[in-house]
Every structure is written in structure tokens, then in C-alpha cells.
PyMOL Python script that loads the backbone (N, CA, C, O; Angstrom):
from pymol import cmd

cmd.read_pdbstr("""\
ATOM      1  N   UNK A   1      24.737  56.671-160.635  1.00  0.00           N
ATOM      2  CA  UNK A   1      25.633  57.209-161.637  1.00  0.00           C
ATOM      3  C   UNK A   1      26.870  56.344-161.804  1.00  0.00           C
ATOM      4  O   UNK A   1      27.748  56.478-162.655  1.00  0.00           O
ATOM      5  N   UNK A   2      26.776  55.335-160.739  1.00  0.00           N
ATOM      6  CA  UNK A   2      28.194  54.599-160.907  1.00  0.00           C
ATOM      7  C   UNK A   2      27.868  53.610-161.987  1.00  0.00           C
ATOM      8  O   UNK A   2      28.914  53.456-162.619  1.00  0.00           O
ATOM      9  N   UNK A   3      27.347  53.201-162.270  1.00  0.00           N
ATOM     10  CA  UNK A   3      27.245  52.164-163.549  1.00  0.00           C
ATOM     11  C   UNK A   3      27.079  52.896-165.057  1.00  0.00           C
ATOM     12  O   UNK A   3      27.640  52.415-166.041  1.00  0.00           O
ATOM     13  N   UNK A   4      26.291  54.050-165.130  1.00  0.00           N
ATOM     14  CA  UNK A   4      25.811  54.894-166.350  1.00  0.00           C
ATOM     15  C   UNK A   4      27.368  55.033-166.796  1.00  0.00           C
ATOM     16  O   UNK A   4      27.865  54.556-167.816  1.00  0.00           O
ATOM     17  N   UNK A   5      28.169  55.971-165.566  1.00  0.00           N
ATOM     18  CA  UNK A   5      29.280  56.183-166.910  1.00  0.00           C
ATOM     19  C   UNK A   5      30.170  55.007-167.427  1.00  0.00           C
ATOM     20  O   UNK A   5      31.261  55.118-167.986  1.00  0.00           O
ATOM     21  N   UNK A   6      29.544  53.947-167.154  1.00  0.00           N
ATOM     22  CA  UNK A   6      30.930  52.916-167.872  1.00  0.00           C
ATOM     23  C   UNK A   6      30.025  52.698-168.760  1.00  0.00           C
ATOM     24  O   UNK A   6      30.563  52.179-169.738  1.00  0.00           O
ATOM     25  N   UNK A   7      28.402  52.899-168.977  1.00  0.00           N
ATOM     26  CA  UNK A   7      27.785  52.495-170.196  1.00  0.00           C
ATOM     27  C   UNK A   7      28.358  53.715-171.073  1.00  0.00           C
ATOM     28  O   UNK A   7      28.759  53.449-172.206  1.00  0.00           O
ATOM     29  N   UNK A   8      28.415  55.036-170.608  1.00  0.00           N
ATOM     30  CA  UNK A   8      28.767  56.130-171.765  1.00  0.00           C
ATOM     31  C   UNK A   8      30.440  56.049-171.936  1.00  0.00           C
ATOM     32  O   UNK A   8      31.025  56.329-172.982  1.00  0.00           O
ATOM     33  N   UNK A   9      30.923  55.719-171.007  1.00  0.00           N
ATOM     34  CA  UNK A   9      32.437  55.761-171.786  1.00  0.00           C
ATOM     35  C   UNK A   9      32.431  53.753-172.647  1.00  0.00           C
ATOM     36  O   UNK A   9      33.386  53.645-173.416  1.00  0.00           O
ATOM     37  N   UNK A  10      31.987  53.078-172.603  1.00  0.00           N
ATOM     38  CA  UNK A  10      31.711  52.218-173.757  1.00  0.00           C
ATOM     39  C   UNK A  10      31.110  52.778-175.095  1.00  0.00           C
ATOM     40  O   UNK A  10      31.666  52.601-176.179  1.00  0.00           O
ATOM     41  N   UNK A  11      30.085  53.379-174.959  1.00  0.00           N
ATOM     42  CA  UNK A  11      29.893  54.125-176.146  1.00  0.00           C
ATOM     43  C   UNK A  11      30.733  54.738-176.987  1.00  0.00           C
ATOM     44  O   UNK A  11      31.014  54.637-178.181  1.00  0.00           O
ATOM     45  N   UNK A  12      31.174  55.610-175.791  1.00  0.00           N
ATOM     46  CA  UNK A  12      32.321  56.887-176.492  1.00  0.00           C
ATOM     47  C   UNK A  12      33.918  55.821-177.372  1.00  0.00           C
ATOM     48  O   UNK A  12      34.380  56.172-178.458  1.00  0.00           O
ATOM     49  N   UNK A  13      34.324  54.905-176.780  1.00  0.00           N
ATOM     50  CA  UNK A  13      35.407  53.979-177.042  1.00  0.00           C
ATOM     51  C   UNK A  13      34.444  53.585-178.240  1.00  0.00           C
ATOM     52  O   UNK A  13      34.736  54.130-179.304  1.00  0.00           O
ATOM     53  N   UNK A  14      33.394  52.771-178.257  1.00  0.00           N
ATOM     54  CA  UNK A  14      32.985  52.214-179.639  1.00  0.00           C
ATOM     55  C   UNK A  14      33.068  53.308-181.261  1.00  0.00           C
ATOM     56  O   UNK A  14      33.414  52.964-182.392  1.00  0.00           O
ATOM     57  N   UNK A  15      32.580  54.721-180.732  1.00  0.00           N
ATOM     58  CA  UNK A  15      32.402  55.780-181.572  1.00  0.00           C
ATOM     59  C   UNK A  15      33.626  56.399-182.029  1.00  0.00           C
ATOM     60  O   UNK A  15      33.757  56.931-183.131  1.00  0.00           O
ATOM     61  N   UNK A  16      34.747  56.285-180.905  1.00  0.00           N
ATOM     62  CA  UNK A  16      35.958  56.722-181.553  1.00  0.00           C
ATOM     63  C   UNK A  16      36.569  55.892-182.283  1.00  0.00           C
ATOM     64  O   UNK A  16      37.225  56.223-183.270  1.00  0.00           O
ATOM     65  N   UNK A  17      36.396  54.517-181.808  1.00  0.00           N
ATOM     66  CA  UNK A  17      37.319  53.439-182.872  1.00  0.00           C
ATOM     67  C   UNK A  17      36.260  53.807-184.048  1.00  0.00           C
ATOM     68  O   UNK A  17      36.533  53.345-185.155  1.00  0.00           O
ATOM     69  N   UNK A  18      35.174  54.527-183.937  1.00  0.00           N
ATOM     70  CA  UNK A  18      34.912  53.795-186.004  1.00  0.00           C
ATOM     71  C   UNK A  18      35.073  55.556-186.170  1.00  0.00           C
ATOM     72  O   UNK A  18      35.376  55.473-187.360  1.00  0.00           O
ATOM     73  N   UNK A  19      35.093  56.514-186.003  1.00  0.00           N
ATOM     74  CA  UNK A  19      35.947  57.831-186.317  1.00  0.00           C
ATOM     75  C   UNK A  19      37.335  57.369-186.343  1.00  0.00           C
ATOM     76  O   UNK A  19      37.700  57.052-187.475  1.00  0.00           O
ATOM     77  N   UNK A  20      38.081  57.259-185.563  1.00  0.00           N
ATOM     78  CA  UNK A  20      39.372  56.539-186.115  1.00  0.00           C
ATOM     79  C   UNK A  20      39.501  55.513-187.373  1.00  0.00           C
ATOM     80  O   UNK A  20      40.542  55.562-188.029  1.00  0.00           O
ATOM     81  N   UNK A  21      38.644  54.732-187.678  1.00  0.00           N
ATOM     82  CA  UNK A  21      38.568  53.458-188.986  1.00  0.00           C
ATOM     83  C   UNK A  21      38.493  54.512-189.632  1.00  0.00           C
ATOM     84  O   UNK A  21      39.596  54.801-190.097  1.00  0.00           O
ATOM     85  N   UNK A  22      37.203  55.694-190.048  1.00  0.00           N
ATOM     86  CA  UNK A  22      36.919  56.168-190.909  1.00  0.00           C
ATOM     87  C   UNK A  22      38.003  57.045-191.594  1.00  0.00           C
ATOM     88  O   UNK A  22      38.385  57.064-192.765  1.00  0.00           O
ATOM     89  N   UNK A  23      38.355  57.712-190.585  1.00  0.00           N
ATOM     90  CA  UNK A  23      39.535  58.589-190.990  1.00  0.00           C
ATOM     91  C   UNK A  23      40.949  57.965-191.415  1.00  0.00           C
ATOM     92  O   UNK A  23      41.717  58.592-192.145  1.00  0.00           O
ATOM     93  N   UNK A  24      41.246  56.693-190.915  1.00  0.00           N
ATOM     94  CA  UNK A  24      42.822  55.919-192.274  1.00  0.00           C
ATOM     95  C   UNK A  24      41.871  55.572-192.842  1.00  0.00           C
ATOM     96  O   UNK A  24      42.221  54.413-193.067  1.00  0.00           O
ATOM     97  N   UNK A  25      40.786  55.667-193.325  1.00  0.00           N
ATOM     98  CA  UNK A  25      39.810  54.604-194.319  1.00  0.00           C
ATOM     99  C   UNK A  25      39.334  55.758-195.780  1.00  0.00           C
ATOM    100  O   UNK A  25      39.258  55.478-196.976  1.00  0.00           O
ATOM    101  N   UNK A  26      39.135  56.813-195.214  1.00  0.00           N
ATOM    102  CA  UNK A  26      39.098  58.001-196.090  1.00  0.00           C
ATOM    103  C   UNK A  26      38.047  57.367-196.937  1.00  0.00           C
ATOM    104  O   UNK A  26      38.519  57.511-198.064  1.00  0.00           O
ATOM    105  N   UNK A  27      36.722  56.652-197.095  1.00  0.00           N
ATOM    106  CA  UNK A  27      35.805  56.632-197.836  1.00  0.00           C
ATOM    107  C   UNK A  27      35.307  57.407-199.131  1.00  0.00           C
ATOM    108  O   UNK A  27      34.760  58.455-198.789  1.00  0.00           O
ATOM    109  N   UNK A  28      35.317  57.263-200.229  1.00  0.00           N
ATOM    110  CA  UNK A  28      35.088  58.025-201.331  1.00  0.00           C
ATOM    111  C   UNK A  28      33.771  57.431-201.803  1.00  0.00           C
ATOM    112  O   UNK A  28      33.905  56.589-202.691  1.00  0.00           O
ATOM    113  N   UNK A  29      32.517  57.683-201.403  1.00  0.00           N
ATOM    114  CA  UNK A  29      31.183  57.201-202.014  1.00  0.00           C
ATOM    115  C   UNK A  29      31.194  57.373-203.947  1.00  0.00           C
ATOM    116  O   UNK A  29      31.761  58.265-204.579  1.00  0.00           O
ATOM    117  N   UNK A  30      30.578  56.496-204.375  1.00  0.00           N
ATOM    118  CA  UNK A  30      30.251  57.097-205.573  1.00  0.00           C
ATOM    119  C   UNK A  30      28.676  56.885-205.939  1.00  0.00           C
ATOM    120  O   UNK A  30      28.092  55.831-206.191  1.00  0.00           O
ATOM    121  N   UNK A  31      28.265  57.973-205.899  1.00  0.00           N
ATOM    122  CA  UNK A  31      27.252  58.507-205.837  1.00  0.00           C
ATOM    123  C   UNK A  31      26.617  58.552-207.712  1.00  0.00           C
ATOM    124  O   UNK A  31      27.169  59.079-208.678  1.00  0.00           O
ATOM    125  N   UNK A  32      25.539  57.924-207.665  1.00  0.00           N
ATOM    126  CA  UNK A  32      24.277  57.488-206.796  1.00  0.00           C
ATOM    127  C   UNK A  32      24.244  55.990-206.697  1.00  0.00           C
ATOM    128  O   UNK A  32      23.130  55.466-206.700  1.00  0.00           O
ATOM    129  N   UNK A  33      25.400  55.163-206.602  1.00  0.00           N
ATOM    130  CA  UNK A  33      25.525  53.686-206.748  1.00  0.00           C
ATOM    131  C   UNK A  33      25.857  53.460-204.922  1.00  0.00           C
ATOM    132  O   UNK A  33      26.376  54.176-204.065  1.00  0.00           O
ATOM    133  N   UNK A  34      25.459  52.560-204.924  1.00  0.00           N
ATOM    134  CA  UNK A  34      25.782  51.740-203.648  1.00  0.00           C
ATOM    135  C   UNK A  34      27.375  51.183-203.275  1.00  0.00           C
ATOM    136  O   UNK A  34      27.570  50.105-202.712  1.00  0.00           O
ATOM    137  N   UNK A  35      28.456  52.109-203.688  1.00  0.00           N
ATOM    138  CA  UNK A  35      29.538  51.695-203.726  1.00  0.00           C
ATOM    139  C   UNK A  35      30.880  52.224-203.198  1.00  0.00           C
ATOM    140  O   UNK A  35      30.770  53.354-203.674  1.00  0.00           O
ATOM    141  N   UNK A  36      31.937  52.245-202.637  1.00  0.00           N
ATOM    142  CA  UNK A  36      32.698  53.035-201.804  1.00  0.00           C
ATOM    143  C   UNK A  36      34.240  52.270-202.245  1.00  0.00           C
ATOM    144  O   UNK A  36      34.657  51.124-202.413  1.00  0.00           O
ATOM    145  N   UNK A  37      34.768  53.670-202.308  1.00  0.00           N
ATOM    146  CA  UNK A  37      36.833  53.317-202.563  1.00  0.00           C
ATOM    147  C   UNK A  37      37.851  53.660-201.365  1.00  0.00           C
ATOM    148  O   UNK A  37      37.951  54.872-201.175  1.00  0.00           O
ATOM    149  N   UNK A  38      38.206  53.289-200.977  1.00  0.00           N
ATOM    150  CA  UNK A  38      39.206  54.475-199.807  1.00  0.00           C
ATOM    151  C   UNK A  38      39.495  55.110-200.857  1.00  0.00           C
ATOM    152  O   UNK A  38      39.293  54.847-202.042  1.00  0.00           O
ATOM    153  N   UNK A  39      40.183  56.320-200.142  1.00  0.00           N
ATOM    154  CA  UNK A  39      41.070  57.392-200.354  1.00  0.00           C
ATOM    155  C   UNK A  39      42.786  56.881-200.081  1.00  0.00           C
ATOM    156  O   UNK A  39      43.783  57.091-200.772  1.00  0.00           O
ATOM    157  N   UNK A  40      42.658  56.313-199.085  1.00  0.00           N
ATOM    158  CA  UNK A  40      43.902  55.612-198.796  1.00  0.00           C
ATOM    159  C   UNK A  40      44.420  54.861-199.421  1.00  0.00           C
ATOM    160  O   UNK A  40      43.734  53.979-199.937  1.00  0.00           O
ATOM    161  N   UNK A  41      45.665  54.889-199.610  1.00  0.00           N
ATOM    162  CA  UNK A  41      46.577  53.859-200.637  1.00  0.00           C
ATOM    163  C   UNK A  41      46.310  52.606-200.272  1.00  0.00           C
ATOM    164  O   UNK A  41      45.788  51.716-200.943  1.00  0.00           O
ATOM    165  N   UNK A  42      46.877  52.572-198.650  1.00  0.00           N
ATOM    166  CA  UNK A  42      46.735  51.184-198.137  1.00  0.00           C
ATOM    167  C   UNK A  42      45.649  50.245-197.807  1.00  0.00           C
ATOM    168  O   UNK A  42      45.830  49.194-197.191  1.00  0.00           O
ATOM    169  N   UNK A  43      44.551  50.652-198.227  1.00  0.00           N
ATOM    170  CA  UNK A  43      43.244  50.461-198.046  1.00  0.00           C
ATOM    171  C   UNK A  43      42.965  49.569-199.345  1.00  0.00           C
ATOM    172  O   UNK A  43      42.687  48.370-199.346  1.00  0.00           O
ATOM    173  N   UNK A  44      43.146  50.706-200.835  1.00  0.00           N
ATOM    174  CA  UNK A  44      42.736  50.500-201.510  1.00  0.00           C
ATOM    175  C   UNK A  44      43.605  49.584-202.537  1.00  0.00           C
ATOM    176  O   UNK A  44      43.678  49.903-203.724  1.00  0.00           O
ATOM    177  N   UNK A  45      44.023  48.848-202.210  1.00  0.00           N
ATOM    178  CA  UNK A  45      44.929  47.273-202.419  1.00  0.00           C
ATOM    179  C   UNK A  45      43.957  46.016-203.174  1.00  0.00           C
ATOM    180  O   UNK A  45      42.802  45.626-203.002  1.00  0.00           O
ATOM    181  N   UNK A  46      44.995  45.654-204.018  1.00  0.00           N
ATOM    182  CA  UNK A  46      44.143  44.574-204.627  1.00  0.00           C
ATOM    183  C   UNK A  46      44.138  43.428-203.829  1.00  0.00           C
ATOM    184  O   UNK A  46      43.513  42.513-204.365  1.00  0.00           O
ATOM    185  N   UNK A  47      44.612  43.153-202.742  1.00  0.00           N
ATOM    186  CA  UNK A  47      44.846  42.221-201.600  1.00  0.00           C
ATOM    187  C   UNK A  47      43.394  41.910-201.207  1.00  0.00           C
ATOM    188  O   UNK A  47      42.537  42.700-200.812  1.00  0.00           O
ATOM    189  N   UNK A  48      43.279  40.175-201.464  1.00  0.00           N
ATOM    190  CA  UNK A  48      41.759  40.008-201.013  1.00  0.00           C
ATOM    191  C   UNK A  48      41.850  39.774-199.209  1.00  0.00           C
ATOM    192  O   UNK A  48      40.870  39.765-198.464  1.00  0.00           O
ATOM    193  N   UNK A  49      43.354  39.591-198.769  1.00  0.00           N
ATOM    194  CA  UNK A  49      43.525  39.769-197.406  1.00  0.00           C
ATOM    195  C   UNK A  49      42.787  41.532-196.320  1.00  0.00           C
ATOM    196  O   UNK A  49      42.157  41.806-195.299  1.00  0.00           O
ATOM    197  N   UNK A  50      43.595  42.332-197.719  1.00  0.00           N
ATOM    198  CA  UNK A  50      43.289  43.763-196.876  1.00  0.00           C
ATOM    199  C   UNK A  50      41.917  44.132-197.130  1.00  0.00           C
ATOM    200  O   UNK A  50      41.303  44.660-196.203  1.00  0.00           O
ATOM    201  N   UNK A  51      41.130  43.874-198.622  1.00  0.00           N
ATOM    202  CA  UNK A  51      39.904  43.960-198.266  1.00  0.00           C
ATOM    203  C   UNK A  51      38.965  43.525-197.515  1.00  0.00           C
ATOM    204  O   UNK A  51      37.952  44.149-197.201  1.00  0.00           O
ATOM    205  N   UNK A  52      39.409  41.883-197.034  1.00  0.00           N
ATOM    206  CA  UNK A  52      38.203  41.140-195.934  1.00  0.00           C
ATOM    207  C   UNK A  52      38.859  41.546-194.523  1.00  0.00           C
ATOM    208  O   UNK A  52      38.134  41.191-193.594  1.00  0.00           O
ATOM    209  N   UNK A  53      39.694  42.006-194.233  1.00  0.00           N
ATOM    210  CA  UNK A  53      40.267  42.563-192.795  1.00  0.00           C
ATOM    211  C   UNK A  53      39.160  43.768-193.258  1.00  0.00           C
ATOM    212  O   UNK A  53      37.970  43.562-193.020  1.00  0.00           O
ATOM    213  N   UNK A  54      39.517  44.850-193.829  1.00  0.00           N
ATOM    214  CA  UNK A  54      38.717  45.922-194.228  1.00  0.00           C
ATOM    215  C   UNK A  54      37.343  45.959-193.988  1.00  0.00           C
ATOM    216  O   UNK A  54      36.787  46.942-193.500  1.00  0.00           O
ATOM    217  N   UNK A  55      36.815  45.009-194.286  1.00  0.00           N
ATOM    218  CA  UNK A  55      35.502  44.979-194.273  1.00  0.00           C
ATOM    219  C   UNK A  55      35.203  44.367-192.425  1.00  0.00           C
ATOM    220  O   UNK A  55      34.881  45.001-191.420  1.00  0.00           O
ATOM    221  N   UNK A  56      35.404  43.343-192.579  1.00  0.00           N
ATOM    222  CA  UNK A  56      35.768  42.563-190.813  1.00  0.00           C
ATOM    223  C   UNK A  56      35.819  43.496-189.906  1.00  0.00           C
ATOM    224  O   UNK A  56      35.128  43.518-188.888  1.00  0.00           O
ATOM    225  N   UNK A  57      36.558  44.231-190.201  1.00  0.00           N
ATOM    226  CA  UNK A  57      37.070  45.375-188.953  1.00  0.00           C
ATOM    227  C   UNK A  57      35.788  46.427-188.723  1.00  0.00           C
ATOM    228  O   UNK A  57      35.262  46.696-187.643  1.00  0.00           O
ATOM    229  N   UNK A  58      35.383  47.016-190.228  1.00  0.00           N
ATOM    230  CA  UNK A  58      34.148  47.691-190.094  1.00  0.00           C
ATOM    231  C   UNK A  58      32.979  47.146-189.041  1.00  0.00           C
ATOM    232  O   UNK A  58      32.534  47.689-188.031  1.00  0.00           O
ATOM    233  N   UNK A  59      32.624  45.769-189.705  1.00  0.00           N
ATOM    234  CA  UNK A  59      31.583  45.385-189.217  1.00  0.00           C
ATOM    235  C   UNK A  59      31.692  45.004-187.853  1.00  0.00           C
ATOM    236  O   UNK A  59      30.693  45.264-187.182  1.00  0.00           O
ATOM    237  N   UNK A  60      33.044  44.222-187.013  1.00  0.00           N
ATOM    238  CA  UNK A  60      32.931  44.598-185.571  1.00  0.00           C
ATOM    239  C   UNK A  60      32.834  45.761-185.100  1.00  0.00           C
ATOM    240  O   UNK A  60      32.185  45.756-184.055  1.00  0.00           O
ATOM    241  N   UNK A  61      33.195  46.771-185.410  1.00  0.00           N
ATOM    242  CA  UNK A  61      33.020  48.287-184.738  1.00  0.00           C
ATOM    243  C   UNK A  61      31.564  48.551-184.711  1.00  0.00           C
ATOM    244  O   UNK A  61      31.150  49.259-183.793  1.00  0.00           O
ATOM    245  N   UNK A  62      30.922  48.196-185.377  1.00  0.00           N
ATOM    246  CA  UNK A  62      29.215  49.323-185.798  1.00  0.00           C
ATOM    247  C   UNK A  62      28.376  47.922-185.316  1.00  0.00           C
ATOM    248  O   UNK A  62      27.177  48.176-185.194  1.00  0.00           O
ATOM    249  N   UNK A  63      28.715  46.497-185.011  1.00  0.00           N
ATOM    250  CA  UNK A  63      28.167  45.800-184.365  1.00  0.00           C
ATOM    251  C   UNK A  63      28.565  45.936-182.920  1.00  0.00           C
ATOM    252  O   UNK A  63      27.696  45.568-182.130  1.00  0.00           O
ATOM    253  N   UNK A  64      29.862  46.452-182.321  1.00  0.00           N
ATOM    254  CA  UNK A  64      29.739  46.491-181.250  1.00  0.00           C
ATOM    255  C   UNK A  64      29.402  47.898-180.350  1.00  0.00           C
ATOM    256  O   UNK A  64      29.425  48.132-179.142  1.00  0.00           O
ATOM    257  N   UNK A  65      29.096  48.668-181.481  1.00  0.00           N
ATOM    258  CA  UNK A  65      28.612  49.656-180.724  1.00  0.00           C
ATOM    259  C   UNK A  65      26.905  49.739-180.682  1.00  0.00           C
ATOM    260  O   UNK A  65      26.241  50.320-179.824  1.00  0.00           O
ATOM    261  N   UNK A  66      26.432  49.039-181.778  1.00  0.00           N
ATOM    262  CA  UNK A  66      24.928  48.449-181.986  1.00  0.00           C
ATOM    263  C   UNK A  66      24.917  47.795-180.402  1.00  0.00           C
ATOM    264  O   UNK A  66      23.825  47.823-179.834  1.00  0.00           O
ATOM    265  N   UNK A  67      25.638  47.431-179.942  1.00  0.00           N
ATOM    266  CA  UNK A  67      25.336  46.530-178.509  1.00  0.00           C
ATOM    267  C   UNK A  67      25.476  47.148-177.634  1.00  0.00           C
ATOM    268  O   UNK A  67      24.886  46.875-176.588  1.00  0.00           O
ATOM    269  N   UNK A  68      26.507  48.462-177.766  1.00  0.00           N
ATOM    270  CA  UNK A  68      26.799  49.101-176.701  1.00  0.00           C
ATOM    271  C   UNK A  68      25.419  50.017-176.472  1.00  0.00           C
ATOM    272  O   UNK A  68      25.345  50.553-175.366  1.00  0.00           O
ATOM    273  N   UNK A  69      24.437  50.226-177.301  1.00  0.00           N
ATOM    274  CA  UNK A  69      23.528  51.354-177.228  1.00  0.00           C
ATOM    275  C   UNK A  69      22.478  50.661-176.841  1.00  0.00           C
ATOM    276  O   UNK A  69      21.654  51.254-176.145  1.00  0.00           O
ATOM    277  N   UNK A  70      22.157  48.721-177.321  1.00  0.00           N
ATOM    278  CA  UNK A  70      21.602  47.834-176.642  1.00  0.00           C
ATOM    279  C   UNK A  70      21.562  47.918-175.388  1.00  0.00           C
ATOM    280  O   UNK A  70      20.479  48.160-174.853  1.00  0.00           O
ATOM    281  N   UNK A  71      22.516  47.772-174.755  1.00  0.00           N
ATOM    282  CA  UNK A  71      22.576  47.609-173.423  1.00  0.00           C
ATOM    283  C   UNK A  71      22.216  48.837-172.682  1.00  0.00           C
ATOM    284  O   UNK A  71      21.637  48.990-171.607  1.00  0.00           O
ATOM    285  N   UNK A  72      22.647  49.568-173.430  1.00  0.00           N
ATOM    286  CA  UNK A  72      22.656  51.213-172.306  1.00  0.00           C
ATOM    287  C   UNK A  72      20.785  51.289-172.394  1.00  0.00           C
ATOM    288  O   UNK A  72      20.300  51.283-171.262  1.00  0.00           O
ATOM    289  N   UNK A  73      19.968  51.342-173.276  1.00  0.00           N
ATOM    290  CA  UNK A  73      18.438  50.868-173.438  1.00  0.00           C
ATOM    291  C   UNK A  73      17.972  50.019-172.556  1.00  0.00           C
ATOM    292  O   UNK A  73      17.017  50.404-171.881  1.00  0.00           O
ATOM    293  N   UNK A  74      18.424  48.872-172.364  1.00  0.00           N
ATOM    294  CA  UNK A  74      18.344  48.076-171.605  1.00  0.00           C
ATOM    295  C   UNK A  74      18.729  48.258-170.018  1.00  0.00           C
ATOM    296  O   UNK A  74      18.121  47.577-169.192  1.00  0.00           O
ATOM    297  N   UNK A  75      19.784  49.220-169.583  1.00  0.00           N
ATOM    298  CA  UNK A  75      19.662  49.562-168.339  1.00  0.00           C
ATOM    299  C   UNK A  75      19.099  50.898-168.164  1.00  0.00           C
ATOM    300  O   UNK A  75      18.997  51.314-167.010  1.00  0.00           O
ATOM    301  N   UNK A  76      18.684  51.699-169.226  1.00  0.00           N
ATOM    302  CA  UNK A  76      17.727  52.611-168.515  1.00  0.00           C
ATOM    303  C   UNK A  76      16.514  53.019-168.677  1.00  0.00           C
ATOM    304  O   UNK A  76      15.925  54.070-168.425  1.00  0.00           O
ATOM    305  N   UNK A  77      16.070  51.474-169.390  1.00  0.00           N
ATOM    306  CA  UNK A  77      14.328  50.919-169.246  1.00  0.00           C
ATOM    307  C   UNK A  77      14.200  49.988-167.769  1.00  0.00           C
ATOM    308  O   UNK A  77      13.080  49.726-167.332  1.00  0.00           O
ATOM    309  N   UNK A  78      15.197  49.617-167.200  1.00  0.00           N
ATOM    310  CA  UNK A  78      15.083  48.563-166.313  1.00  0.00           C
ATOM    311  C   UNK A  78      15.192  48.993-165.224  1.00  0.00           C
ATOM    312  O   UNK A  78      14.999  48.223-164.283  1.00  0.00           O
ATOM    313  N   UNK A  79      15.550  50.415-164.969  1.00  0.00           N
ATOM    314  CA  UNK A  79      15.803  51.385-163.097  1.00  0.00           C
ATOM    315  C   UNK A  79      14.675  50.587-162.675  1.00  0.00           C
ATOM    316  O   UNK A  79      14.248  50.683-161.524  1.00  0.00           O
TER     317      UNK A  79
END
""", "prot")
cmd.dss("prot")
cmd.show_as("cartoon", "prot")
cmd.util.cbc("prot")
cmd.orient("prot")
């Protein structure tokens, strides 16, 4: 059990940072298109800086939790 919980509290840290993104990110889908606005002022900036941070930031979170669930697979196919 001494190794499992640092795989589940990695998880849990990966899952709250993108619940935290999501929530200042306030996502507004528009439905039925493949396309999304914040809700947030500061989000939704014509700044091609705040949109590629915006996007950047997404995609490390949901890639590093893609790894975090990697690994945890990986150590408990391997006992």
C-alpha cells in the first residue's frame, strides 16, 4: 500500500488541476459544432498569447493525467 497511494494521490492532483482549469475556464460548448468560448472574461481575449497559454495549459493537464492512469495500469498489471 506504500507505493499505491502516491499513484492515487497523483491522480487526484492531476484531476483537481483540470476541475480547477475548468472552473476559471467556464467552457460554453456550442452545440452541435465542435466548438467552445469561455464564460470568463479573461479567457475569452483576443490575445493570441492567452489563447495558446489556454490551450497549452489544457493539454498538459489531460496529458499528464493520461500518464498518471498509465502508470497506475502499469503497476497494478505488474504485482
Amino acid at each position: 500500500m506504500s507505493d499505491y497511494k502516491w499513484y492515487l494521490l497523483n491522480q487526484l492532483s492531476w484531476s483537481y488541476a483540470f476541475d480547477l482549469y475548468m472552473g476559471l475556464w467556464q467552457p460554453v460548448p456550442f452545440w452541435p459544432f465542435f466548438m467552445v468560448n469561455s464564460g470568463n472574461s479573461w479567457f475569452s481575449t483576443n490575445s493570441y498569447f492567452v489563447q495558446s497559454m489556454t490551450l497549452i495549459t489544457l493539454v498538459i493537464i489531460v496529458v499528464g493525467f493520461g500518464v498518471s492512469i498509465i502508470i497506475w495500469l502499469l503497476h497494478e498489471f505488474n504485482k
